[in-house]
C-alpha positions in Angstrom: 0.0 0.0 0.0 1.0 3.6 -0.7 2.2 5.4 2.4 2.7 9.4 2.5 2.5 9.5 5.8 3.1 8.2 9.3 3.3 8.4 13.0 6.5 6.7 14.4 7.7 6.7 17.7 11.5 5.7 17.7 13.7 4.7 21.0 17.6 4.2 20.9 19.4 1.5 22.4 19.8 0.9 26.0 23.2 1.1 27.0 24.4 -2.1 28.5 25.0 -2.6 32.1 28.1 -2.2 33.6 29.4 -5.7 34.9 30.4 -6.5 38.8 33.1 -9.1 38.5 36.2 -10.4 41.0 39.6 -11.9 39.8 39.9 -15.2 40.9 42.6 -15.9 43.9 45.6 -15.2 43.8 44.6 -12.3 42.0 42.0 -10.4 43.8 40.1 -6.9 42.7 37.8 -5.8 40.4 37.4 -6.4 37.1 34.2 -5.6 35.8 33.7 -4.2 32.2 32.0 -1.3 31.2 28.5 -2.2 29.1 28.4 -1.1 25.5 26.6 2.2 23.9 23.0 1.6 23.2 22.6 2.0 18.9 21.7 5.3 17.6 19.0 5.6 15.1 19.7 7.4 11.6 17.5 8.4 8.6 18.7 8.5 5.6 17.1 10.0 1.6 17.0 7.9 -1.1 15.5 7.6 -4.7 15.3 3.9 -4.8 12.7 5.0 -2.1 9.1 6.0 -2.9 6.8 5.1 0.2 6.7 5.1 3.9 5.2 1.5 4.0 8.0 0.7 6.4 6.7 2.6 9.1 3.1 1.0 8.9 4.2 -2.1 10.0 6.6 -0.7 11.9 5.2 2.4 14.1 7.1 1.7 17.0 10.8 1.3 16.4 13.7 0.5 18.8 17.4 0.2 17.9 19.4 -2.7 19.5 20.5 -2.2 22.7 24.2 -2.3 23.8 26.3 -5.6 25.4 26.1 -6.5 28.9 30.0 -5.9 30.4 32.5 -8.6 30.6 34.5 -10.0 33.1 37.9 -9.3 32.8 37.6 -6.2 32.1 35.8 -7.1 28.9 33.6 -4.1 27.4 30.7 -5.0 25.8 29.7 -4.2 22.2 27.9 -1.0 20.9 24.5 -1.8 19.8 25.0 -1.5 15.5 23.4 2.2 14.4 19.9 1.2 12.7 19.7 3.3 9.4 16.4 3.4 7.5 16.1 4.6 4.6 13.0 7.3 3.6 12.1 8.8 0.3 13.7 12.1 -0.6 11.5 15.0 -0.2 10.7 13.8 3.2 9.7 15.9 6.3 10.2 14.5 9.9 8.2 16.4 12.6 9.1 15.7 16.4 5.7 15.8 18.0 6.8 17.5 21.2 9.2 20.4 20.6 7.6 20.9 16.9 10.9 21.1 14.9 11.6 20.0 11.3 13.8 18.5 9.3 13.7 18.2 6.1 15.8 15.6 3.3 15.3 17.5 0.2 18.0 15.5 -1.9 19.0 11.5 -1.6 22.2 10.8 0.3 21.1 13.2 3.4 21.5 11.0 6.6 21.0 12.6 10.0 20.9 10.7 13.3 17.4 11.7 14.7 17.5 9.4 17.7 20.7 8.6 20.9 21.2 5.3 22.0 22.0 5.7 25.8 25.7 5.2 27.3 26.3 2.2 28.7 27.2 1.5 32.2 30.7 1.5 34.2 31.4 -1.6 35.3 33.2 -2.2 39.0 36.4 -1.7 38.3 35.8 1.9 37.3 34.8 2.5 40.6 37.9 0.7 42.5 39.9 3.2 45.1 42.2 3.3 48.2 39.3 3.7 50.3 37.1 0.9 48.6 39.1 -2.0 46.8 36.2 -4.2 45.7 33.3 -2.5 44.8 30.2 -4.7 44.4 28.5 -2.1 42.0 28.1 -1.0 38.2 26.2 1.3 36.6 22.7 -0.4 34.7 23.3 1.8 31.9 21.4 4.7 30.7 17.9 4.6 28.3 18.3 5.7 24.8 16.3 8.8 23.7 12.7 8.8 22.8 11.2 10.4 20.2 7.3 10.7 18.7 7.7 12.0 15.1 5.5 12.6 12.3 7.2 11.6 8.3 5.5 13.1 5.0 6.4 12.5 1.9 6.6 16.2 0.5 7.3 15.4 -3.2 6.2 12.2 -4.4 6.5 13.0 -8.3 7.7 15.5 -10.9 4.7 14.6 -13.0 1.1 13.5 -11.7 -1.1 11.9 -14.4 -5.0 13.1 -13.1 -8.3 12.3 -14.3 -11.8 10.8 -14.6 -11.4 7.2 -13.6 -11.0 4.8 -16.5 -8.8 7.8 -18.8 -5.7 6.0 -19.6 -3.8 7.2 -17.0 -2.3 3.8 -16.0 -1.9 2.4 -19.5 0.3 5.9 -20.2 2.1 5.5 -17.1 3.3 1.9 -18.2 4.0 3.1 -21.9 6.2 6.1 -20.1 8.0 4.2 -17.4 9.0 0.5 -16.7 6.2 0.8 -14.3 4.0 -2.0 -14.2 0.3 -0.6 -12.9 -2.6 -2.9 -13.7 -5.2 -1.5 -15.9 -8.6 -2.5 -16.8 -11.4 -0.4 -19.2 -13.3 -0.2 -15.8 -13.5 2.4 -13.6 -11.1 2.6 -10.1 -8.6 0.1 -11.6 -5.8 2.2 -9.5 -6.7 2.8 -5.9 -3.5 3.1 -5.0 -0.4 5.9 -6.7 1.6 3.9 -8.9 5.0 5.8 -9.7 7.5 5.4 -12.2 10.4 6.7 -13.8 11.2 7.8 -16.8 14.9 7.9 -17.2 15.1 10.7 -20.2 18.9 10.5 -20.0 22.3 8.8 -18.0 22.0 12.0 -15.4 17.8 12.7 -16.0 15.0 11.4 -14.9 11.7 11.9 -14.1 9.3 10.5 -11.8 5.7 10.0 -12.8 2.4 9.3 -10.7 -0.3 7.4 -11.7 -3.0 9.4 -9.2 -6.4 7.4 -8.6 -9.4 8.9 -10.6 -11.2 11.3 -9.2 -14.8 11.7 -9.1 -17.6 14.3 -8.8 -17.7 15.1 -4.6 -14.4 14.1 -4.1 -13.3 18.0 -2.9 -15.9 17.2 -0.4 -14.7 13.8 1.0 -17.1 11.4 -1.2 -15.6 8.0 -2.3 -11.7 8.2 -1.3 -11.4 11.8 -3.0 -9.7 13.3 -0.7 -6.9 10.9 -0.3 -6.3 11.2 -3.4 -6.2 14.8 -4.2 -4.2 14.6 -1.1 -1.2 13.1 -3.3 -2.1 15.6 -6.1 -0.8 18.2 -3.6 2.6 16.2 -4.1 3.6 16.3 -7.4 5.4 19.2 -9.5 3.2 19.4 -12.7 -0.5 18.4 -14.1 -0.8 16.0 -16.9 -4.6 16.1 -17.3 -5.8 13.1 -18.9 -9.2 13.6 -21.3 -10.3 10.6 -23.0 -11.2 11.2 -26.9 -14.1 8.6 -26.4 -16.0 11.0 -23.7 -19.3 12.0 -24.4 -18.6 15.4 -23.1 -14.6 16.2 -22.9 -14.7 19.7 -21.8 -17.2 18.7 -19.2 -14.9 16.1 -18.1 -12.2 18.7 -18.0 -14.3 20.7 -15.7 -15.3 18.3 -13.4 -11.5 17.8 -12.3 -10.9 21.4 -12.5 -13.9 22.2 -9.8 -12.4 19.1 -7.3 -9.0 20.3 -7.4 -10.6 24.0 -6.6 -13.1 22.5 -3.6 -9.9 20.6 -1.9 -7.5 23.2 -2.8 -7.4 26.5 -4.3 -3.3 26.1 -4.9 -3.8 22.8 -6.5 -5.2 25.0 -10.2 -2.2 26.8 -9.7 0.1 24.3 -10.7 1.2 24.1 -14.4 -0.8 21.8 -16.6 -0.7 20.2 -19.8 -3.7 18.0 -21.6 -3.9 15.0 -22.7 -6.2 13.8 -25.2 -5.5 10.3 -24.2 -6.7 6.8 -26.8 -6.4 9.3 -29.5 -7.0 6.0 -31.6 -10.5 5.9 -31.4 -11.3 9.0 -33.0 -10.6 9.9 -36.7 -8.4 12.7 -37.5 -10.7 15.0 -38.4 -12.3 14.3 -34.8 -9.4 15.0 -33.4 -9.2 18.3 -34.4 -12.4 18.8 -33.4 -11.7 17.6 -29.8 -8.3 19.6 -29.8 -10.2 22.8 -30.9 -12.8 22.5 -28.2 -10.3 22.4 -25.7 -8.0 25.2 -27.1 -10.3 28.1 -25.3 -8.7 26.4 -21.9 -5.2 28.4 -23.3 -3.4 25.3 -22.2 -0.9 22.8 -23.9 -2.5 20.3 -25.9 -1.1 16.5 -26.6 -3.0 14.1 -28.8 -1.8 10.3 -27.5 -2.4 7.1 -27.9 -0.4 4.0 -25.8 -1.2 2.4 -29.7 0.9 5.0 -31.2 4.3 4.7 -31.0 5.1 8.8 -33.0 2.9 10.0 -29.9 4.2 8.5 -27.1 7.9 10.0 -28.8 6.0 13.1 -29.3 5.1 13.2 -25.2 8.4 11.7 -24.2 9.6 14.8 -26.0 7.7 17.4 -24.7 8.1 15.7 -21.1 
């Protein structure tokens, strides 16, 4: 399942308890090792990344605690740092002192969580006045923290439209994505993203987005999850099916969602999509295309049958 966002409440390691430990005769005195550092917890951006899923099956995360000392004066072992790796364009959120931090670009790690020290063991605490202390430290608690993770970004590209509009079968034409499609309505409740990898150093992300439908602005059907993702992505690709009965009203009906949830949603650039181009004759076409030219928006004829307009999109993308 697609995850944007999540409630996690992390704990470091528990340092490990100091150790209480005698030589053996003939040797007497301490000689109790100190317990290891409890693991810290790190986050760290990545692009191979694209949901939070993690954190739904894991809300509460701990990081492994540190080694119990040895005898001997044998130190025990630092709990390994746990790293986890989030999406770039992610924002954590500490619940209780409000601040941010933010992981705009992949490769940003930042430790967001202590593990605790570990304990002394006895023979830290030998002196001339006390020889053979029969003590050690337990070893301290690693920090707790209640955050909240967002995905800020999840696409340069979000593909939007009436349910059942090609958005899926354009995604998969695009991308090496593999969404399943259907000429039904609500084959995609979920985003599917892919990537479109225009050069060696370029690419761009795409997002299939779940149709919406009339009401959604207002919380009918799952709308307003999904225009919730729509608030995520960088550009429009509108997607207006050539076999609709009423295109421009289609158009409209989007337009009027996006403006119920979000007023800053219409301001984000758009292009069209007259998508299954293939089931209308040319002359239709132009009749579609000059319909939807009072809209003062880019126009793109395509068809997931037509290999010179999926080059033509790839190109204008």
């Amino acid at each position: 399942m697609f995850t944007d966002e999540a409630i996690v409440e992390f704990t470091g390691g528990h340092g490990g308890p100091g150790k209480v430990s005698f030589h053996k005769p003939p040797v007497r005195g301490p000689d109790g090792g100190n317990g290891g550092k409890g693991a810290d917890i790190y986050l760290r951006s990545s692009d191979s990344v694209t949901t939070l899923a993690y954190f739904s099956k894991h809300p509460l995360v701990k990081a492994v605690n540190g080694e119990h000392g040895g005898s001997n004066r044998k130190s025990g072992k630092n709990g390994p740092d746990l790293v986890i790796e989030i999406p770039t364009s992610t924002e954590m959120t500490d619940l209780d002192s409000g601040e941010k931090i933010e992981f705009p670009k992949p490769g940003i790690m930042i430790k967001i969580c202590n593990g605790g020290l570990g304990g002394r063991g006895n023979y830290e605490f030998r002196s001339p006045r006390n020889t053979t202390p029969e003590y050690a430290q337990p070893g301290l608690a690693g920090q707790i923290r209640k955050v909240k993770i967002q995905i800020k970004l999840i696409a340069d590209l979000g593909l939007i439209g009436l349910p059942n509009s090609g958005k899926s079968s354009l995604l998969n034409e695009l991308t090496s994505a593999e969404a399943k499609t259907g000429n039904y309505p609500f084959t995609t409740l979920e985003p599917n993203l892919g990537v479109y990898q225009k050069s060696v150093k370029k690419k761009i992300i795409i997002a299939d987005i779940p149709g919406i439908i009339e009401g959604a602005g207002e919380g009918k059907g799952l709308g307003v999850k999904f225009l919730k993702h729509i608030e995520k992505v960088k550009m429009l690709l509108h997607c207006v099916p050539c076999d609709s009965l009423d295109p421009l009203g289609d158009y409209h009906v989007i337009r009027r969602e996006l403006a119920a949830f979000s007023p800053k949603l219409t301001r984000k650039k758009e292009i069209i999509l007259l998508t299954k181009s293939d089931l209308v004759e040319e002359t239709g076409l132009k009749l579609l295309e000059d319909e939807l030219k009072s809209l003062g928006k880019q126009i793109i004829a395509v068809s997931v049958y037509n290999f010179d307009s999926i080059e033509n999109l790839k190109a204008c993308l």
